[in-house]
C-alpha positions as CSV (number, residue, x, y, z in Angstrom):
1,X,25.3,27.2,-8.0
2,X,23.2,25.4,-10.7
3,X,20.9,22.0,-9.9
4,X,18.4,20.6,-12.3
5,X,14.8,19.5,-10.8
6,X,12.8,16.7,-12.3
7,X,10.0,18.7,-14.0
8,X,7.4,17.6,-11.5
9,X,9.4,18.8,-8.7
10,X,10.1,22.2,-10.3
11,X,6.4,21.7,-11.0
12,X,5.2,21.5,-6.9
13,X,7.8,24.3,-6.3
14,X,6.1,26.7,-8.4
15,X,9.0,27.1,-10.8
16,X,7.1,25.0,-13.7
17,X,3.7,25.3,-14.3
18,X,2.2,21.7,-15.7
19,X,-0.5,19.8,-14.9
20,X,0.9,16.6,-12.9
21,X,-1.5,13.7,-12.7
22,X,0.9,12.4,-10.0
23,X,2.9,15.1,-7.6
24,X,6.2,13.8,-6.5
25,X,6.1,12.9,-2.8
26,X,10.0,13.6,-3.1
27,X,11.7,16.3,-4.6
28,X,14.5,14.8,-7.3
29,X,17.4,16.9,-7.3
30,X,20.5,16.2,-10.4
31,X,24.0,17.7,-10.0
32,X,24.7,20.1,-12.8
33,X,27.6,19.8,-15.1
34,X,27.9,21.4,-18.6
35,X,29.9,17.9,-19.7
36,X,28.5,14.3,-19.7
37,X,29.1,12.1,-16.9
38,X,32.6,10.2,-16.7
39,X,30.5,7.1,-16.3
40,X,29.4,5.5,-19.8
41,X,26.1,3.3,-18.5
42,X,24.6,2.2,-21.4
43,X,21.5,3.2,-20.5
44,X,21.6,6.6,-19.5
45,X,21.2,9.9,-21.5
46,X,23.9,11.6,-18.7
47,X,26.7,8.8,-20.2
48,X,29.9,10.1,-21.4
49,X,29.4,8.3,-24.8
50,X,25.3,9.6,-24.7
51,X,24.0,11.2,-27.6
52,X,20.8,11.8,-25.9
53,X,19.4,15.0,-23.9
54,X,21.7,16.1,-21.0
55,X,18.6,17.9,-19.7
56,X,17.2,14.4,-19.1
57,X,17.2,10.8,-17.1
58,X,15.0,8.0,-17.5
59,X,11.7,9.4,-19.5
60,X,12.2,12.7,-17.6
61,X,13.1,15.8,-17.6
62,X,15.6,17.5,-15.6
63,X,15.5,22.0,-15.9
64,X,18.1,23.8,-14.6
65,X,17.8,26.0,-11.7
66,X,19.6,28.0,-9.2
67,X,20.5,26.1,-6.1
68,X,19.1,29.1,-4.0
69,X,15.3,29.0,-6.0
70,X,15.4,24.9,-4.8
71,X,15.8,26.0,-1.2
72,X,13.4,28.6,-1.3
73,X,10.6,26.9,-2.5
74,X,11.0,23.8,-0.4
75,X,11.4,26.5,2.7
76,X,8.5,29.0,1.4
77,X,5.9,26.5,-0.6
78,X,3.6,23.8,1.4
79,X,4.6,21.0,-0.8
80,X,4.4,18.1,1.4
81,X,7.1,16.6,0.3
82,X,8.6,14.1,2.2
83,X,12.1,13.4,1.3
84,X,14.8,15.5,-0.8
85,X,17.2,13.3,-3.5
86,X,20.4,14.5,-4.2
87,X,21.6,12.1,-7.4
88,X,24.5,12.5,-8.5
89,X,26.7,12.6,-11.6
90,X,30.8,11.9,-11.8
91,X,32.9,15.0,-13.3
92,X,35.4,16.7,-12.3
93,X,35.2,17.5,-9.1
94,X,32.1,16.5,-8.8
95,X,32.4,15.7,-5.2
96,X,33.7,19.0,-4.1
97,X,30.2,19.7,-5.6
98,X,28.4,17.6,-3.9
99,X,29.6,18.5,-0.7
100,X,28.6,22.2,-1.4
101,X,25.5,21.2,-2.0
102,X,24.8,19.1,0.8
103,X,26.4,22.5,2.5
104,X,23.7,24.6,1.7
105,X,21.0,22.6,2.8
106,X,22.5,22.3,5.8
107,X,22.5,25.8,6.4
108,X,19.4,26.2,5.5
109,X,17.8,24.4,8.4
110,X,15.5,22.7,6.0
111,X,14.5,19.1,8.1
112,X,12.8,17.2,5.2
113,X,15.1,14.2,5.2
114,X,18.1,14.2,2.9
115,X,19.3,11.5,0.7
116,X,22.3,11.0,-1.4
117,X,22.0,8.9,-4.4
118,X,26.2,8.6,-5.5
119,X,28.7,6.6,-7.3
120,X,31.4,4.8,-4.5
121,X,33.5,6.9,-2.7
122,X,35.4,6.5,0.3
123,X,34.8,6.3,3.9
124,X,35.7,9.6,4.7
125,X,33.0,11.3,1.9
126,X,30.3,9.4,3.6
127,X,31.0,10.7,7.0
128,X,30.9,14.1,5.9
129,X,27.6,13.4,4.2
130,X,26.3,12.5,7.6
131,X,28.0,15.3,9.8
132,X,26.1,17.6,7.1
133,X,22.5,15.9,8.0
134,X,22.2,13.1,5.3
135,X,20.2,11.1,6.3
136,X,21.0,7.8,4.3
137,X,22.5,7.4,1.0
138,X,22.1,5.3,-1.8
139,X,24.7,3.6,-4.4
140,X,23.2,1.9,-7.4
141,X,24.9,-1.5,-8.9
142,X,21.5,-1.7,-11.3
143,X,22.4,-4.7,-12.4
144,X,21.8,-7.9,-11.1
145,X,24.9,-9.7,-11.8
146,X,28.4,-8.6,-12.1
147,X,28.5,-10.1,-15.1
148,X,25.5,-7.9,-17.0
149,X,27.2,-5.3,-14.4
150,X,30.3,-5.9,-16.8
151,X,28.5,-5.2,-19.6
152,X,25.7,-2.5,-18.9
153,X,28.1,-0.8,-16.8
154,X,31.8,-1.6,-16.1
155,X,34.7,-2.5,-18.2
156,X,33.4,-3.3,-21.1
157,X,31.8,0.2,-21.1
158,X,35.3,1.5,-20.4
159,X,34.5,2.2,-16.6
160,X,36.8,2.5,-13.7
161,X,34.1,1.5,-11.0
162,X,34.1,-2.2,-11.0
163,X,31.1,-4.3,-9.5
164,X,33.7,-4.7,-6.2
165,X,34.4,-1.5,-5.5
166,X,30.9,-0.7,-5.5
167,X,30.4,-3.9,-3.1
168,X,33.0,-2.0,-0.7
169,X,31.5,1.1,-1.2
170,X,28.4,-0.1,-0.3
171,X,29.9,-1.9,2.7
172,X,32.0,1.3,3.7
173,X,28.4,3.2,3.7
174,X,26.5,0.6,6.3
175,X,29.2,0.8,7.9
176,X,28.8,5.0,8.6
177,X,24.9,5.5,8.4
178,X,23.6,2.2,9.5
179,X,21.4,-1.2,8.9
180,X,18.0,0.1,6.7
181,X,19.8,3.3,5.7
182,X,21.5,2.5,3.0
183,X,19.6,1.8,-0.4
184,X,20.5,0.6,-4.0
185,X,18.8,-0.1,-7.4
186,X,17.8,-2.8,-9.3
187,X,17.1,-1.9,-13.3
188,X,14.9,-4.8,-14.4
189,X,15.1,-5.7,-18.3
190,X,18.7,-5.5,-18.8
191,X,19.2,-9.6,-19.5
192,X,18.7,-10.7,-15.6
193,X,16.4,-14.0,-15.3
194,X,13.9,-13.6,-12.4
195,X,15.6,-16.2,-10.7
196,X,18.8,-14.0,-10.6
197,X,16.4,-10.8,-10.2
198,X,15.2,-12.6,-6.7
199,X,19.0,-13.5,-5.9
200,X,20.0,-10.2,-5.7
201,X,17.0,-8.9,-3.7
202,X,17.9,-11.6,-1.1
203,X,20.9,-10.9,-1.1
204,X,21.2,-7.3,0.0
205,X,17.5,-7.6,2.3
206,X,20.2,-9.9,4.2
207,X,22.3,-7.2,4.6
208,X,19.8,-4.8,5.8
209,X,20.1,-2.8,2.4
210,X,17.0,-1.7,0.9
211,X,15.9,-2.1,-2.6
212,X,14.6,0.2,-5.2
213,X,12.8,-1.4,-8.4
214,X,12.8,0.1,-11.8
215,X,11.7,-1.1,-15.1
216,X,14.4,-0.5,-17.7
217,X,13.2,2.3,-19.8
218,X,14.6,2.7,-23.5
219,X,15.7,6.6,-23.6
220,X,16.9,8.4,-27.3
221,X,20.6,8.9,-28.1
222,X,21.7,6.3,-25.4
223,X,23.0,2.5,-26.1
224,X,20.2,1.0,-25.3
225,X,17.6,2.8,-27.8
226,X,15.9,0.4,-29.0
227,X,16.3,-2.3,-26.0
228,X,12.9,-3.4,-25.5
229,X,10.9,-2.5,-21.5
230,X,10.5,-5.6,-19.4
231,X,7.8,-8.0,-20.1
232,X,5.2,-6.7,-17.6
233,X,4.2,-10.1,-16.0
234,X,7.4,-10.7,-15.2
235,X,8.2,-7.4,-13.6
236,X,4.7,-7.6,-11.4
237,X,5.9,-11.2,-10.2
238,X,9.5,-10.1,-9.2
239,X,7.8,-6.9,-7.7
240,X,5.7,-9.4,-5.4
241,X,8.6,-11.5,-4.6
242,X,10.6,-8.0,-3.3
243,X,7.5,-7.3,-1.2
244,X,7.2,-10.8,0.4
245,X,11.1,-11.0,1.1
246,X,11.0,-7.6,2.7
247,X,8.0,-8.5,4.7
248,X,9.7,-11.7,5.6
249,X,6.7,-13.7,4.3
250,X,9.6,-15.6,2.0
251,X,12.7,-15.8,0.9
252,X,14.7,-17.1,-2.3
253,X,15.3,-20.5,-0.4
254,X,11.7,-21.3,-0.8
255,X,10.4,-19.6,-3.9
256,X,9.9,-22.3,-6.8
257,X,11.6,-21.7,-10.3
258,X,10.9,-22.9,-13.5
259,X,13.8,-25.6,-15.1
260,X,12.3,-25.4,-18.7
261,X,15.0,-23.4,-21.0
262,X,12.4,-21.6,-22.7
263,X,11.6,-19.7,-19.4
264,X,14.6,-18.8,-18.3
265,X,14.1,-19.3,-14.6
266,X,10.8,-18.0,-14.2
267,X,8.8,-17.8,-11.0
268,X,6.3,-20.9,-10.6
269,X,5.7,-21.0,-6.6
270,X,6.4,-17.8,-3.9
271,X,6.6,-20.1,-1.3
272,X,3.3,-19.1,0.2
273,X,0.1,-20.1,1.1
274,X,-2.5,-19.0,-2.3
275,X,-5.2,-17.1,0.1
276,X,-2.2,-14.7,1.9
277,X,-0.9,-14.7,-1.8
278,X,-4.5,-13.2,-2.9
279,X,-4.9,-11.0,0.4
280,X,-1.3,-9.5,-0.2
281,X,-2.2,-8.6,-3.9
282,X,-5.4,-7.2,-3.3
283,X,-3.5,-4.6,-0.8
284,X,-2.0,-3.5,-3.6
285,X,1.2,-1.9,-1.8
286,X,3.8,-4.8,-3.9
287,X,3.3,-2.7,-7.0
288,X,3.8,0.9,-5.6
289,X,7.2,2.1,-6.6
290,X,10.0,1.2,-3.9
291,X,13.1,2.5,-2.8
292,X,14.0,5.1,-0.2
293,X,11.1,6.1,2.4
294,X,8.5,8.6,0.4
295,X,9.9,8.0,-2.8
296,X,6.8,7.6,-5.6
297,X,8.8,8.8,-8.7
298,X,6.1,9.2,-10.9
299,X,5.9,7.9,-14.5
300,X,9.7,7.9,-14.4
301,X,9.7,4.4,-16.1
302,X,6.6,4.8,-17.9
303,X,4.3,7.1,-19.9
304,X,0.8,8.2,-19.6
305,X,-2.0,5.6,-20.3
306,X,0.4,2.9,-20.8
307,X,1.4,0.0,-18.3
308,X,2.6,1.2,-15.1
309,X,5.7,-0.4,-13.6
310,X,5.5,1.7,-10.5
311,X,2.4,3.0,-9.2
312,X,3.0,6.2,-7.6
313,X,0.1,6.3,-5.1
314,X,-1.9,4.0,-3.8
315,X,-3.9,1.6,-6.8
316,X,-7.5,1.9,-7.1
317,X,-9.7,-1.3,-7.3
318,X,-9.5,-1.1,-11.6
319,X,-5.4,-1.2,-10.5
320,X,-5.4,-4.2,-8.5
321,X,-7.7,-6.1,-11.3
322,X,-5.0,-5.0,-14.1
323,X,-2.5,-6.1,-11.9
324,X,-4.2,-9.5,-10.7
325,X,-4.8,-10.3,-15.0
326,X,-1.1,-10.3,-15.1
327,X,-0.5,-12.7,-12.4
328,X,-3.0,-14.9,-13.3
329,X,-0.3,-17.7,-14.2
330,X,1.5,-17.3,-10.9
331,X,-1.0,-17.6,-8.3
């Protein structure tokens, strides 16, 4: 059976050889179809209506393997990887697939922690999941409204997965693996104000739902080509708030947002005292990249020498002063 590999995870299995300034601490596994995805985000290269690489997602790359050389080198090679991430594409199916998949590792006897990332199913599909060892799964609204859901994702994109069936989906999945073990995403750049951006962070910490943060990243062939990446400030001040909710130092009740038009509901106040505000930053753990435990996902929203979103290991001191420049306003 065929599985594509992020090229830094074929790369710490041996079956790339690249030079990595980052290694993944997880290894990011893609289902394999020979069609595009029924799904038509406009973001993604995998869309039905994509005219960009199928062999990629985000800025990266994604080779084809066999399903047996993944297995074997997580069983054989001392990676040190942490987690594995089964994402998932919709074809036909495709969740026969999955399940397969899932299978194998099972049989394998491979304990690394296994997570799902998967469009909504049903009840039943998430059980199995978890009778075959998965560990917690993930389902990814991206958006931070239903309306831009509408638009980025759902009808308007010709898609049968409205934003409520992924809110029952999502629902359906606490309900089978449990508070904490059930993730989603959060694509920041796609027309959100931080206001809304910090709405729907609250909203599912309530819920016990974790929260992965990405920086939209403009990808060849796909919709949004030429859609510009985030401003950075405002993506290090909405990474700050996510830490702070999830450390339950805040919460959207009491951060402070501008009312001038021209900033769109920007952040003026976290709700904090200034000298936690400073310690916090200086730890530099708000601006690692965040989602699932173990899950560093390097340079998948950015490039080389450029601004980095998501910092895949911990910063060094020159980190934390680029990162402190950008929040200068803020705090």
């Amino acid at each position: 059976m065929k599985i594509r590999a992020s090229i830094g995870t074929a790369a710490v299995l041996g079956l790339e050889k690249i030079l990595l300034q980052a290694k993944p601490t997880t290894a990011y596994l893609l289902m394999y179809s020979n069609t595009n995805c029924l799904s038509n985000c406009s973001f993604c290269p995998q869309a039905k209506e994509s005219e960009g690489r199928r062999d990629g997602l985000s800025r990266v790359l994604w080779p084809t393997y066999d399903l047996d050389e993944i297995i074997e080198g997580i069983i054989t090679r001392e990676t040190r990887l942490k987690r594995i991430c089964i994402q998932t594409i919709r074809y036909e199916n495709s969740t026969e697939d999955l399940l397969e998949i899932i299978g194998q590792f099972s049989e394998s006897k491979i304990s690394t922690p296994l997570t799902v990332c998967c469009y909504p199913t049903t009840k039943e599909i998430f059980l199995k999941m978890k009778n075959f060892g998965v560990s917690r799964v993930g389902i990814s609204f991206d958006c931070a409204t239903p309306e831009i859901y509408n638009e980025i994702k759902g009808k308007k994109r010709g898609s049968d997965i409205s934003w409520e069936m992924m809110e029952k989906s999502i629902q359906d999945a606490l309900e089978i693996f449990g508070k904490r073990f059930v993730s989603t995403h959060l694509i920041i750049g796609l027309g959100e104000t931080e206001k809304e951006a910090i709405q729907f962070l609250q909203k599912f910490y309530d819920q016990n739902i974790t929260v992965g943060l990405f920086a939209f990243t403009p990808v060849k062939g796909t919709t949004l080509e030429k859609h510009p990446q985030p401003d950075i400030e405002s993506y290090r001040r909405i990474q700050l708030a996510r830490y702070l909710i999830n450390a339950g130092k805040t919460s959207f009740s009491k951060i402070t947002f501008s009312k001038k038009v021209e900033q769109r509901d920007q952040i003026l106040d976290f709700g904090i005292k200034k000298e936690e505000l400073e310690k916090i930053i200086s730890y530099g753990k708000p601006f690692r990249t965040s989602g699932c435990p173990h899950c560093n996902r390097p340079f998948y929203n950015e490039s080389p020498g450029k601004d980095m979103y998501n910092f895949p290991s911990e910063l060094t001191e020159e980190d934390i002063a680029v990162v402190r420049k950008s929040l200068i306003d803020s705090i």
